[in-house]
C-alpha positions in Angstrom: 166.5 -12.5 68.3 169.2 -12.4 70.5 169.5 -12.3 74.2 166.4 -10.2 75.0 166.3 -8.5 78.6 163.0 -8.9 80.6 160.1 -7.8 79.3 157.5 -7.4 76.0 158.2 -9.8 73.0 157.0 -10.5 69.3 155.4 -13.7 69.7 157.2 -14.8 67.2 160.7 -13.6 66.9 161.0 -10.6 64.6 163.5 -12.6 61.9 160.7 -15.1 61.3 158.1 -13.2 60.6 156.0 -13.8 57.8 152.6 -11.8 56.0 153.0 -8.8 57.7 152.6 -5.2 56.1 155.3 -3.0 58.0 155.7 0.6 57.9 158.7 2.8 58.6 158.2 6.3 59.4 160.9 8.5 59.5 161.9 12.4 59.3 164.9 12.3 56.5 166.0 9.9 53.2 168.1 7.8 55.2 166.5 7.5 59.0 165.2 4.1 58.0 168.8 3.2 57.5 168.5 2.2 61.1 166.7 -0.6 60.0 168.3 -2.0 57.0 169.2 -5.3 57.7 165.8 -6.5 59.4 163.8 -4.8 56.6 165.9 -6.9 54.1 165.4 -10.1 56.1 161.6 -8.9 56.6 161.3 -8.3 52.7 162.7 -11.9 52.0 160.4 -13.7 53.8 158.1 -12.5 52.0 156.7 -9.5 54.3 155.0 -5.9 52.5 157.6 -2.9 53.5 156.5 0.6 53.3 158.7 3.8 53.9 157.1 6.6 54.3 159.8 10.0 55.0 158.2 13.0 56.4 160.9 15.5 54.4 162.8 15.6 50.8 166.1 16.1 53.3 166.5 19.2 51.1 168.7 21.3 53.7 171.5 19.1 54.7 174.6 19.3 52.8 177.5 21.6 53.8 177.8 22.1 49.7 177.9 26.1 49.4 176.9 25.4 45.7 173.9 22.8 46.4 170.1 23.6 45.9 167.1 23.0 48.0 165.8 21.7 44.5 168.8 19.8 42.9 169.3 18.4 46.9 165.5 17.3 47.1 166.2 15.3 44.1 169.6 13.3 44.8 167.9 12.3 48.0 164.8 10.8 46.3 166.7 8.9 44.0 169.6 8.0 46.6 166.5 6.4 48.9 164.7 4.8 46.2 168.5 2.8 45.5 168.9 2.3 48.6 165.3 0.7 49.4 166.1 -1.6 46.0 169.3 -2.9 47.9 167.3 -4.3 50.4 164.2 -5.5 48.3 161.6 -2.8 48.2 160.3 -1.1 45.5 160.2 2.3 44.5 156.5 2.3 44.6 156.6 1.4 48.2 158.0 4.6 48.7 156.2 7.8 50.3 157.4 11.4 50.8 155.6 14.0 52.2 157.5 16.4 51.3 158.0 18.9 54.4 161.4 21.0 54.2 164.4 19.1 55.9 165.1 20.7 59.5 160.8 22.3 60.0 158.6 19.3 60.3 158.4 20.8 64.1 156.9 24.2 62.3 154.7 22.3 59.9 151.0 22.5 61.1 150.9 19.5 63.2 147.5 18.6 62.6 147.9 18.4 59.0 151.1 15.8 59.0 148.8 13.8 61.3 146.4 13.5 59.4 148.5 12.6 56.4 149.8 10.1 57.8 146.6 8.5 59.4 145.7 8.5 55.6 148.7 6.4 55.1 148.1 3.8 57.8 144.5 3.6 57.0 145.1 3.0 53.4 148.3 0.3 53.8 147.1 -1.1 57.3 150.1 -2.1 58.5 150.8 -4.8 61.3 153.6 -3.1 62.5 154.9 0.5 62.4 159.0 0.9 62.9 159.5 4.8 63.7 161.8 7.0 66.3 161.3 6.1 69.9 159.6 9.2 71.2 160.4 7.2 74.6 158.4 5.6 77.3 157.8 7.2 80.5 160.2 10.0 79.4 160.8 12.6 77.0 163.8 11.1 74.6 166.1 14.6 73.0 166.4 14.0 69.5 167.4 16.6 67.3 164.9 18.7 65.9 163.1 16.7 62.6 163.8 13.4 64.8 162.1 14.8 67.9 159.0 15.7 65.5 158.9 12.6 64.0 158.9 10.1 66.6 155.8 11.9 68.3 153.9 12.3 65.1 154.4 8.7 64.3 153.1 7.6 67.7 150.3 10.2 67.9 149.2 9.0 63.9 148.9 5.4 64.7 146.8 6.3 68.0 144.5 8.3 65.8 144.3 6.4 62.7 142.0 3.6 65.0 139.4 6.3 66.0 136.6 6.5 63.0 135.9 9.9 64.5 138.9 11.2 63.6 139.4 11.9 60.2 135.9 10.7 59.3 136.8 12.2 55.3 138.7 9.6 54.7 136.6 6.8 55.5 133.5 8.8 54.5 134.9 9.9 51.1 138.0 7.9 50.7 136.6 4.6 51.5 138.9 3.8 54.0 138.6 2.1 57.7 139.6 3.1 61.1 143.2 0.8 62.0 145.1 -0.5 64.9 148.1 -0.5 65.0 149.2 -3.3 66.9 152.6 -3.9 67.1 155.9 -1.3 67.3 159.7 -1.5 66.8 161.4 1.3 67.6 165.0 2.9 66.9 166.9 5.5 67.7 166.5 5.3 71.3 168.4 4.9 74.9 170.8 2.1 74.6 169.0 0.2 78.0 165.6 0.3 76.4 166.5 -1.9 73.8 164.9 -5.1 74.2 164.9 -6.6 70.9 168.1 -7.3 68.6 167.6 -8.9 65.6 170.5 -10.8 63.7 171.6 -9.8 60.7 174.6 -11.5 60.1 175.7 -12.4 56.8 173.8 -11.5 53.3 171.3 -8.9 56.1 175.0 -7.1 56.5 176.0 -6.8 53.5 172.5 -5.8 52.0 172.7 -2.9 54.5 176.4 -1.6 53.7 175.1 -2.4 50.4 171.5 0.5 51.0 173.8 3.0 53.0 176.4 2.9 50.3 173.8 4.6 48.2 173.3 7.7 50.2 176.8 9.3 48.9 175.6 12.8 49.5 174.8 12.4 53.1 177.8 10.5 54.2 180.4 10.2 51.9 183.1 13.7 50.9 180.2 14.6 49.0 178.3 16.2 52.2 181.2 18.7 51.0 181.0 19.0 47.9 178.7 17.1 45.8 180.4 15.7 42.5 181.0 11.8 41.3 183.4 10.2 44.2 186.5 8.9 42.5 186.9 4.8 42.1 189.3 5.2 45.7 186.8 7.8 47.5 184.1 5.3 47.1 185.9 2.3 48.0 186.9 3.8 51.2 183.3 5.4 51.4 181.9 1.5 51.3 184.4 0.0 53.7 183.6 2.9 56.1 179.7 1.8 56.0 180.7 -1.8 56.1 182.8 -0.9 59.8 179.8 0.8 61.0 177.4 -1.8 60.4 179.8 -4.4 61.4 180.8 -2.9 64.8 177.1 -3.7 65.9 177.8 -7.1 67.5 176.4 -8.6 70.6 177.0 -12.5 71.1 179.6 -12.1 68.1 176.7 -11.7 65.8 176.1 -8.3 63.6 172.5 -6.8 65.2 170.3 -4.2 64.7 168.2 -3.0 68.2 164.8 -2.1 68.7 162.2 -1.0 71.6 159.4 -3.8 71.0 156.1 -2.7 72.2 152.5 -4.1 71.9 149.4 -2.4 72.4 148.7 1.4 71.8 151.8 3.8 72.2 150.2 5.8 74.9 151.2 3.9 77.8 148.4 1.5 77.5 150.2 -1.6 76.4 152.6 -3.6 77.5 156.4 -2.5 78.0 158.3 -3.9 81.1 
């Protein structure tokens, strides 16, 4: 981990960890893009990686001819190539889902306790997700704002036995801490963990991204096969994105790090 400002730290630095189940949480096939090149350098050392997406990102094309259907499905299948880029199986792979741009209208008690079903029955270590912030309300747009906060309220309520009990009564599942958070997608300054992932991490990401041609490529126009020169010129455009995150002249990716529970109680600064 690279030049980390004052504050919380992995004990051990996030590249070397080892034997630990992670979970990403995110709103849309492709949020965990954020992530790419430490989840490929978590999944080689040998660590479990789950990604769990709250919608089938069935809504955002500018394609007048797409589907909700026929758009549910490219997604799917452009996530699940893009999670076998970077090492993690299909089956490690968990959608809920929710309609692309209303997880804020969903019942909110219901996604919770979906997802506390989720963290009770993987147990993860540590859950990646949206930072919903820290002493301040973070704007995200819409699905993004909904996910970070259900994320952060899930892991608080997956530890209480009380809550939920059906699942541990019935399912035969336990009440789980959470211990240990990174968070994306946040302010710039809050940052205080960047992970390295210079080299084959890089290229594994441009590699994952590559694969979601409908969100980012001409086809967020108009969906159809990219010719041999559109995709060339769609990879190198994904390879200058994740290449112009530097700091120290390596390539990074930047988290929040936070221990303890993500309610304040915890340690932060």
């Amino acid at each position: 981990v690279l030049c980390r400002p004052a504050g919380a730290q992995p004990e051990t630095p996030v590249e070397e960890w080892t034997g630990k189940t992670i979970l990403v949480v995110g709103a849309h096939p492709d949020d965990d893009g954020q992530a790419y090149g430490t989840l490929s350098i978590l999944r080689e050392n040998g660590n479990e990686v789950y990604v769990l997406i709250m919608t089938t990102g069935n809504v955002g094309t500018k394609d007048p001819e797409m589907t909700r259907d026929r758009l549910s499905k490219i997604r799917r299948q452009e996530e699940i190539d893009a999670l076998a880029a970077i090492g993690v199986p299909a089956d490690h792979y968990i959608n809920l889902g929710y309609t692309d741009g209303m997880l804020e209208f969903a019942d909110r008690e219901e996604v919770v306790r979906r997802l506390v079903y989720h963290i009770r029955r993987l147990k993860p270590d540590v859950l990646v997700a949206f930072d919903p912030g820290y002493g301040y309300q973070k704007w995200h747009k819409t699905d993004h704002r909904a996910a970070a906060y259900l994320a952060a309220d899930a892991a608080r309520a997956a530890e209480w036995r009380l809550l939920f009990p059906g699942q541990i009564i019935h399912d035969g599942l336990e009440a789980h801490w959470i211990e240990e958070y990174l968070f994306f997608g946040g302010v710039e300054y809050d940052k205080n963990v960047w992970v390295d992932i210079s080299g084959r991490p890089a290229e594994r990401k441009v590699e994952a991204l590559s694969k979601h041609v409908s969100q980012f490529s001409v086809a967020w126009d108009d969906y159809r096969p990219l010719s041999a020169e559109e995709e060339r010129a769609f990879v190198e455009r994904m390879r200058e994105r994740v290449m112009r995150s530097t700091r120290d002249g390596a390539v990074v990716e930047g988290f929040r790090y936070y221990r303890g529970r993500p309610d304040g109680i915890g340690q932060h600064r």
